[in-house]
C-alpha positions as CSV (number, residue, x, y, z in Angstrom):
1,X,157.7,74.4,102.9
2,X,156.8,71.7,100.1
3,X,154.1,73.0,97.1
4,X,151.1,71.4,97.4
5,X,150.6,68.7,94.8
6,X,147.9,68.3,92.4
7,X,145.9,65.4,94.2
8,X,146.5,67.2,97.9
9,X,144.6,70.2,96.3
10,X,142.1,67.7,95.1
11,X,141.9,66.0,98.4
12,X,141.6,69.6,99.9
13,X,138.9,70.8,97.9
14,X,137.1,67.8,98.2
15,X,136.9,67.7,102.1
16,X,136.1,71.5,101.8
17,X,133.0,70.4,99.7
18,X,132.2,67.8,102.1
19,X,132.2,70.0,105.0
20,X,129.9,72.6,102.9
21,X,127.5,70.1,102.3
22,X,127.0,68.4,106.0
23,X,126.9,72.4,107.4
24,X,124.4,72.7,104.5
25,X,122.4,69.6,106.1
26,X,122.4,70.4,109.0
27,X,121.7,74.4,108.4
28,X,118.7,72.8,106.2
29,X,117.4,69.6,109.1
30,X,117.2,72.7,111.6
31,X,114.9,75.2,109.8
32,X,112.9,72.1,109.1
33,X,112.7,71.7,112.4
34,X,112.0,75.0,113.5
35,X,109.3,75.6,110.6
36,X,107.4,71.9,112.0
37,X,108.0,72.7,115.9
38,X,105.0,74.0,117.8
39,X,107.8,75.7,120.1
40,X,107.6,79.0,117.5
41,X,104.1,78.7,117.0
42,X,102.2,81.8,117.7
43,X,100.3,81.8,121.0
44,X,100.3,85.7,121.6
45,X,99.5,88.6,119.1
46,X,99.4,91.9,121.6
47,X,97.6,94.7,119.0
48,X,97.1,98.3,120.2
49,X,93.8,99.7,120.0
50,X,93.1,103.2,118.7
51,X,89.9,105.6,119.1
52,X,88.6,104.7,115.6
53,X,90.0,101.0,114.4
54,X,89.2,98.2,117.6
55,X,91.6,95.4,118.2
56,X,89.2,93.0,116.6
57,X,89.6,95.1,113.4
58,X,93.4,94.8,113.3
59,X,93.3,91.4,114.0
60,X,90.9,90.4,111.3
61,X,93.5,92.6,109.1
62,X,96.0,91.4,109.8
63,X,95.4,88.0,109.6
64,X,97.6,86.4,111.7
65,X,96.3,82.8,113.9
66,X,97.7,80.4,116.8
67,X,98.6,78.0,114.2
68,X,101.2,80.1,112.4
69,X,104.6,79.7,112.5
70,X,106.1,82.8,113.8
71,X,109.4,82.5,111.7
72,X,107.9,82.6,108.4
73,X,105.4,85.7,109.4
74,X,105.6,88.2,106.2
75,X,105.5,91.3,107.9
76,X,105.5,93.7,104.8
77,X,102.1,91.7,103.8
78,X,100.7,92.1,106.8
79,X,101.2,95.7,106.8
80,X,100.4,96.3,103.4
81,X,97.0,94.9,105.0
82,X,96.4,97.2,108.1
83,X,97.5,100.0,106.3
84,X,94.9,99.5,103.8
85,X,92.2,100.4,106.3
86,X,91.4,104.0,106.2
87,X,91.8,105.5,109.7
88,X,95.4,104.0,110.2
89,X,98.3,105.9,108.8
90,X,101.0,103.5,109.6
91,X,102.0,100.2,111.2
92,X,104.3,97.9,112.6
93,X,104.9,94.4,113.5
94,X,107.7,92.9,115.7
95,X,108.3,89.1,116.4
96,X,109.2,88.0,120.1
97,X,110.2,84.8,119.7
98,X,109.4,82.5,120.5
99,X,105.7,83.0,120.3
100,X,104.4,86.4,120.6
101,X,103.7,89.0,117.7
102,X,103.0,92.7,118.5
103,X,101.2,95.0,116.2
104,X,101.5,98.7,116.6
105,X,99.7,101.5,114.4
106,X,99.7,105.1,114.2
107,X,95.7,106.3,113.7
108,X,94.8,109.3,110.9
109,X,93.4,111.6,113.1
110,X,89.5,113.7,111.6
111,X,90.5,116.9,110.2
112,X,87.7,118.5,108.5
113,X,84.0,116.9,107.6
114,X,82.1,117.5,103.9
115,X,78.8,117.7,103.0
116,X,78.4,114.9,100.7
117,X,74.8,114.1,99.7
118,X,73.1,112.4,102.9
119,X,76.8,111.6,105.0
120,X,79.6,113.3,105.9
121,X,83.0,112.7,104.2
122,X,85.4,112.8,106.9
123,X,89.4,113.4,105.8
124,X,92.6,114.1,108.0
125,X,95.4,116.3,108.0
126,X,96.7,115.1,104.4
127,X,93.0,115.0,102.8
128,X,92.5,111.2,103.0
129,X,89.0,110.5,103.5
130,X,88.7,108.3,106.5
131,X,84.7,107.4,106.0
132,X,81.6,108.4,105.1
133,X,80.0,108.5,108.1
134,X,75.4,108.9,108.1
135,X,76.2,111.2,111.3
136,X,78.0,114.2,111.8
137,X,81.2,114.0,113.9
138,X,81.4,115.8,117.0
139,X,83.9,118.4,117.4
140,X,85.3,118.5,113.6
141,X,84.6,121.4,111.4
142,X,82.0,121.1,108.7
143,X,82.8,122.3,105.1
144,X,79.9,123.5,102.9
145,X,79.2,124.0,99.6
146,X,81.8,122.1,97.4
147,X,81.3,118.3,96.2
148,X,83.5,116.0,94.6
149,X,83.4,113.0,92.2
150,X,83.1,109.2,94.3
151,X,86.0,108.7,96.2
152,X,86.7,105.1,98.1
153,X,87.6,105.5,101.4
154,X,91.2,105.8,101.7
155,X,91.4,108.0,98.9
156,X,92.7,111.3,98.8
157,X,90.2,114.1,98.4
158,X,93.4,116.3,96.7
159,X,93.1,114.6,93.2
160,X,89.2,115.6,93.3
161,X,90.0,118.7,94.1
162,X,93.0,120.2,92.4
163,X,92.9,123.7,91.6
164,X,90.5,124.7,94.7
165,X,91.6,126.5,97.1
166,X,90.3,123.9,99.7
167,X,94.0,122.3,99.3
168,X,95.4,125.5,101.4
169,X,93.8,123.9,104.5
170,X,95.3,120.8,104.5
171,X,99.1,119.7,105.1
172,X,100.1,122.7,106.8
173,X,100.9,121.8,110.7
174,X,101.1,125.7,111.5
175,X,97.5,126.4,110.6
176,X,95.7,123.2,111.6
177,X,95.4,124.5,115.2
178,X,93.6,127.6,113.9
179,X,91.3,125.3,111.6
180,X,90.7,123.2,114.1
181,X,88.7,126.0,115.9
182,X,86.3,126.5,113.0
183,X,83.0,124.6,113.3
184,X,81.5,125.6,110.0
185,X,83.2,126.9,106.8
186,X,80.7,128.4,104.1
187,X,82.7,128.2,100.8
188,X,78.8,128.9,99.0
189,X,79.9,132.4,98.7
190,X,83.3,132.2,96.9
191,X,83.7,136.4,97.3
192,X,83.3,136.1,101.0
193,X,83.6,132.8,102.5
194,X,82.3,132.4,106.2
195,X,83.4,130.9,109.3
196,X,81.5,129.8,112.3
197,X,83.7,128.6,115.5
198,X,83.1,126.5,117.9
199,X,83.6,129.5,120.7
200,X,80.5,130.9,118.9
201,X,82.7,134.3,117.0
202,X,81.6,134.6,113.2
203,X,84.7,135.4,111.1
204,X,83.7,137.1,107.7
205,X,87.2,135.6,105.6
206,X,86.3,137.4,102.3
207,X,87.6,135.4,99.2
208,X,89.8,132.0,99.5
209,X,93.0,133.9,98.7
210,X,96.3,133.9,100.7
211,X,94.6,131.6,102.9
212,X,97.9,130.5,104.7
213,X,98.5,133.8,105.6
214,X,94.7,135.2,106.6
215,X,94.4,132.2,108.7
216,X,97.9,132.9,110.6
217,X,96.0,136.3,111.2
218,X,93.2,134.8,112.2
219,X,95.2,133.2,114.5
220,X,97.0,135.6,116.1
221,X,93.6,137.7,116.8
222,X,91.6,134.5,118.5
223,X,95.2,134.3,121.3
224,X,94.9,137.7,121.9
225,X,90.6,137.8,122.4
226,X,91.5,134.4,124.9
227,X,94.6,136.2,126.6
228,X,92.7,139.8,127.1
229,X,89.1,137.9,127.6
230,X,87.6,139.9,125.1
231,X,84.0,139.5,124.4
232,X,84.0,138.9,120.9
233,X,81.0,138.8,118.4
234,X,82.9,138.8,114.9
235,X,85.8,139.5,113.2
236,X,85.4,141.3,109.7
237,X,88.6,140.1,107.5
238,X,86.5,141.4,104.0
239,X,86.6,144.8,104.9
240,X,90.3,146.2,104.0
241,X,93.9,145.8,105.1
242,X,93.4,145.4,108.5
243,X,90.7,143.2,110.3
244,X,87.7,144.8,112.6
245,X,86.5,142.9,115.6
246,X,83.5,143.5,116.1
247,X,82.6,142.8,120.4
248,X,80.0,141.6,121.7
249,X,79.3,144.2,125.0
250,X,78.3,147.2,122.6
């Protein structure tokens, strides 16, 4: 096999070049293309709609028109913008090209409801607040007696109230169905905090300590009064070791 000379590597590299360059064009003359077309302009955007954000909202967050070319769609921006509305805890977008965008989101779900002033500071699970709503929600329990500094909505309600034990309430998936139950919470009386539920029983707590653990109690007591149909008045958790329930039929 003859060595290659010096001007046939020169010749060599200089077609490779050449070929670069016209793949380069023509790589370049075709996103052009598609960027200009209307053929991947978007004439669909398919948004889900939640219980608390309307289709209207996402949209307007989103920002997203007909005249946009669906290839050069930022996604991560247009996340970053619906997830900046309070009630929704995460979102996606997908292309279908060559015209349709979908939007999907995941909605924060009301957890608990504070007294706060003349409204109602409504957080989820995690202790974002979701609004500040002029009526009381339906169906969520009601904490009194403890206030916080402002907080925009979409804040988090735990850096306003580090150190109370408040916190013990939220982020816990093995309690939540056990708060959930409890229409009112009375945190006035720090020594004996009181809980009203929505199934009318009066549950004397005594202080906010080992809440986790009372509440898992708690728990445990309200299945077996459902299971055994137990007419039920109150439940005394203040009183000692073990809890009295007190019935309702005496």
């Amino acid at each position: 096999m003859k060595k290659e000379t010096r001007v046939q590597k020169k010749q060599r590299r200089r077609m490779f070049m050449l070929r670069l360059f016209f793949i380069s064009l023509i790589v370049t003359a075709m996103a052009i293309f598609a960027i200009r077309s209307s053929f991947f302009k978007v004439d669909q955007i398919v948004a889900s709609e939640g219980n608390s954000v309307s289709k209207e909202e996402i949209l307007k967050a989103a920002g997203i028109s007909k005249d946009d070319n669906i290839l050069i769609i930022r996604k991560k921006a247009i996340i970053e913008r619906l997830e900046s509305i309070p009630y929704v805890k995460s979102a996606s977008i997908k292309k279908k090209l060559p015209d349709t965008v979908e939007i999907d989101i995941i909605e924060r779900k009301p957890y608990l409801q504070f007294e706060n002033g003349y409204s109602f500071a409504v957080i989820d699970a995690e202790g974002v607040l979701l609004e500040n709503s002029i009526l009381k929600l339906k169906g969520i329990g009601l904490v009194k007696g403890i206030g916080w500094e402002y907080i925009p909505d979409g804040g988090s309600i735990i850096d306003k109230t580090q150190g109370t034990s408040i916190l013990d309430l939220l982020n816990d998936q093995n309690i939540a169905p056990v708060v959930e139950k409890i229409e009112v919470i009375d945190l006035s009386d720090s020594s004996n905090i009181k809980f009203n539920l929505f199934n009318g029983i009066a549950v004397e707590f005594g202080p906010m300590n080992n809440v986790k653990y009372k509440l898992k109690v708690l728990g445990e007591i309200l299945a077996d009064v459902e299971k055994k149909n137990i007419p039920t008045k109150m439940i005394l958790m203040n009183k000692g070791e073990h809890p009295i329930l007190v019935r309702d039929d005496i």
